[in-house]
N, C-alpha and C positions, 0 to 999 in steps of 0.2 A: 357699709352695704349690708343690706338683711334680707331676708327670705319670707317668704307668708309665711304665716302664723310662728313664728321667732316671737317669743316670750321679750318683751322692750319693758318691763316694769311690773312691779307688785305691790297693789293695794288696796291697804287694811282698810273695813270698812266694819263696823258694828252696825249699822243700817243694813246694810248685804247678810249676817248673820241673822238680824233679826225677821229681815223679810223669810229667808230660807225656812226660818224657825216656826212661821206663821202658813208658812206653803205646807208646811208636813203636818200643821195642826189642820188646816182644811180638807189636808188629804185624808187624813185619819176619821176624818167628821163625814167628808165622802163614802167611805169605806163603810163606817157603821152604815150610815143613813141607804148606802146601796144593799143592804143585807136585810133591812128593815123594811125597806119596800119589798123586797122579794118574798120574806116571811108573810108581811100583810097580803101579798095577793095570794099565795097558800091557805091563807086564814079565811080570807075573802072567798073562795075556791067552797072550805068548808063551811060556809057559812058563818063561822065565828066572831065576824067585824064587820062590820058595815062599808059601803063605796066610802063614806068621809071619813075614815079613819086611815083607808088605801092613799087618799088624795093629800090627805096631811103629811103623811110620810114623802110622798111624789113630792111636794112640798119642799121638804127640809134637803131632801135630795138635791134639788135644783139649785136652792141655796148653796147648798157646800160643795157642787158644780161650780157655781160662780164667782165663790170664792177662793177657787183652785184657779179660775181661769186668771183674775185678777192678781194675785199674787203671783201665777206667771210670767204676768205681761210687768209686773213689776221689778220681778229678777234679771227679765229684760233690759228692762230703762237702766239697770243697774250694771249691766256687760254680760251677762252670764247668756250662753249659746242655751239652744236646745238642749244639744247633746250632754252641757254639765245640769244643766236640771230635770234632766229628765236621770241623772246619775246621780242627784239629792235626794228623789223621787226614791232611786231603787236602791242606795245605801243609807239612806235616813240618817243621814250625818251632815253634819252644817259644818261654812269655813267662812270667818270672818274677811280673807283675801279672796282676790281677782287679780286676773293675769291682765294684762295690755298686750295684745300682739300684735304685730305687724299685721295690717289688713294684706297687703299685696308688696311683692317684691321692690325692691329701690335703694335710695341713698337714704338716710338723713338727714336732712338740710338743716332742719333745728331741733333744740330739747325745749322743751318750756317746762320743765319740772324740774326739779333738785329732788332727792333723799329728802324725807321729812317734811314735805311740802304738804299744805293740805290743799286737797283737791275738789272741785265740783265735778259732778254730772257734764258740766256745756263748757268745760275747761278743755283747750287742745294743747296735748302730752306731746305728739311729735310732727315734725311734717317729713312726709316721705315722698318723691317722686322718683321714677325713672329716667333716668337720664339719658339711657340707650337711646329718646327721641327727645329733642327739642322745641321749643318754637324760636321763631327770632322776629321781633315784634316791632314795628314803628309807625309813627303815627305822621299822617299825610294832609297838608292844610287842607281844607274843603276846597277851595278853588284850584289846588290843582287834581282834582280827583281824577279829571281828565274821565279818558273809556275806562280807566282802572277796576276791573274786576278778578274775582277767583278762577286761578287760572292764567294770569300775566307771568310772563317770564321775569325770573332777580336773579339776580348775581349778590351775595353778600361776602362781608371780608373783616374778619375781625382782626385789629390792631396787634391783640395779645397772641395770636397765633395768624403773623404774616406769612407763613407759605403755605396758605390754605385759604381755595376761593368756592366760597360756595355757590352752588349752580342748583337752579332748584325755578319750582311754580309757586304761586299765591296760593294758599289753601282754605284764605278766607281774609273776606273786604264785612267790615262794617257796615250795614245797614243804614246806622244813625250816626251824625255829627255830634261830638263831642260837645258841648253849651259851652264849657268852659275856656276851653282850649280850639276851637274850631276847627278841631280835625278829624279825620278818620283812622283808625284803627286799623292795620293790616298784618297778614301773619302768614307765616312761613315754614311746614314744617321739614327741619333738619334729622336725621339718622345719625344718632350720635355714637357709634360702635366701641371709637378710641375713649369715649369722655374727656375729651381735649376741649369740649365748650361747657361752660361754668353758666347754671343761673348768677345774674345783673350782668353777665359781661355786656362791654360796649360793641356794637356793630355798626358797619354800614352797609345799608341798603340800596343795590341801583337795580332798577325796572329796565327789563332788556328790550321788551316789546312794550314800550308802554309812549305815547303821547299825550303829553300837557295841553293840546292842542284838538277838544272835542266840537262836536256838533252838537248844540242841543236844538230842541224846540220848545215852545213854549204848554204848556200839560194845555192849555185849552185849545191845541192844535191835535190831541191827541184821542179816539175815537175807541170806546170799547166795547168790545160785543164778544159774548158767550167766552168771556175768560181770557180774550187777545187782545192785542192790543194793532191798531193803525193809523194811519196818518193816508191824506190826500193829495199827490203829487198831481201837478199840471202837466199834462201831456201837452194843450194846446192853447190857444188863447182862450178857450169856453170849454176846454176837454177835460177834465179832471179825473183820475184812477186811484180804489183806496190800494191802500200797498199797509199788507202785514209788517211789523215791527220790534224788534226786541231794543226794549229801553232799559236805561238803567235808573238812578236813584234821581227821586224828587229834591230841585234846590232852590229856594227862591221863585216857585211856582215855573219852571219848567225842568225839562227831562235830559240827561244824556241820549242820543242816539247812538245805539251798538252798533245795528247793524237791521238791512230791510230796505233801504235807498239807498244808489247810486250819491257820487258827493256832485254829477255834474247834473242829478236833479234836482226840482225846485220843489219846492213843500210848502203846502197851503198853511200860512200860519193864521189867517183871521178867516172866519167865518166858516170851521171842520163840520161845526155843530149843524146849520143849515143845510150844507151841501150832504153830509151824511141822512135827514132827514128828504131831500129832494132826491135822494139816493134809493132809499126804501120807498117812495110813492113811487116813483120811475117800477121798480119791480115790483111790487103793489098789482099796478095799472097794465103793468105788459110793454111801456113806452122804452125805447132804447137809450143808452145813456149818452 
């Protein structure tokens, strides 16, 4: 276990020395060049120099501006914070090392480096998470997605610790099907206090409130206006009423239905499109529906 900023490694870099080395030479080119401008508008002041002679200087200044800024942004790409180069900056002393610190509290979980490793820039040295919270994760064939959204009640149980049943909500349903595997993704987050659950352990997952057993329609049953979504239940044999709707994911060109009808009403599956248009002429015209 480690703490932010917990020193995890140190590494030798003569790139990091020599950029540091080229920071302090633009700063020093800065410095004159900011003294030169100042003299030249003093000169400029007495008449002694002309505007282009002022402007050349503004000039050379802006340059060794910019090659302050870049050799910043360079010590950066390199690990180096603010606060140590701007401490290069004010002791004018260069260090061939850099610290690796823990970004944020955690475990762990792996080393990717050895002692005497050489290292890149886009190489990952450790992974760390906290384990105080969990996910517990599995994946759901597409066909039975059912109503399944964020927010279903589970129950989970892992094998390696049987006197303990997790009791918990969905905290997130996949959007999209899996291409390969044709499933959905779903997830669960656990509070893990005791750290008695291990990332890869096995679980299992059961949906407390969940039914395999949905209603859908077909999406070209489905009516959208100003951001809502609706559907047209038949009231009567020639009566029809739209009724707002909350649906879920697109499968195979039709929808889940969450919730918005009744199960012992009927829903206009052909012809939404028409009757939504004979809908707005009706109020259009002033005609009753």
């Amino acid at each position: 276990t480690v703490t932010a900023g917990k020193v995890l490694a140190v590494i030798y870099s003569t790139q990091l020395s020599e950029t540091q080395a080229e920071f302090l030479k633009a700063y020093t080119r800065q410095q004159l060049a900011n003294r030169a401008v100042e003299r030249a508008q003093q000169l400029l002041e007495a008449d002694v120099i002309g505007i282009a002679e002022l402007q050349r200087r503004e000039a050379e200044l802006a340059d060794a501006e910019a090659e302050i800024a870049a050799a910043r942004d360079q010590l950066s790409v390199l690990g180096m914070s603010k606060e140590k180069i701007d401490r290069v900056e004010k002791t004018r002393s260069v260090s061939s090392t850099i610290e690796v610190v823990a970004p944020a509290s955690g475990t762990i979980l792996r080393r990717h480096v050895t002692v005497g490793q050489v290292v890149q820039e886009s190489d990952d040295a450790f992974d760390i998470a906290d384990l105080g919270r969990v996910w517990l994760v599995a994946d759901v064939p597409e066909q039975s997605i059912g109503s399944l959204r964020a927010g279903s009640g589970v129950e989970a149980e892992v094998p390696a610790i049987p006197d303990r049943t997790i009791s918990g909500r969905l905290s997130y349903v996949s959007p999209t099907v899996n291409p390969n595997t044709r499933t959905v993704e779903i997830r669960m987050d656990v509070v893990n206090g005791d750290r008695r659950l291990k990332p890869a352990m096995l679980a299992e997952m059961t949906l407390t409130d969940y039914s395999s057993v949905a209603r859908v329609v077909p999406s070209s049953a489905v009516v959208r206006e100003n951001d809502r979504e609706y559907v047209f239940v038949q009231m009567t044999e020639n009566r029809f009423a739209l009724r707002e709707v909350e649906l879920g994911d697109e499968f195979d060109g039709a929808r889940v239905l969450l919730d918005g009808v009744r199960e012992d009403q009927q829903i206009v599956l052909d012809g939404a499109f028409h009757l939504n248009n004979e809908r707005r002429r009706r109020a259009v015209s002033g005609e009753e529906g």
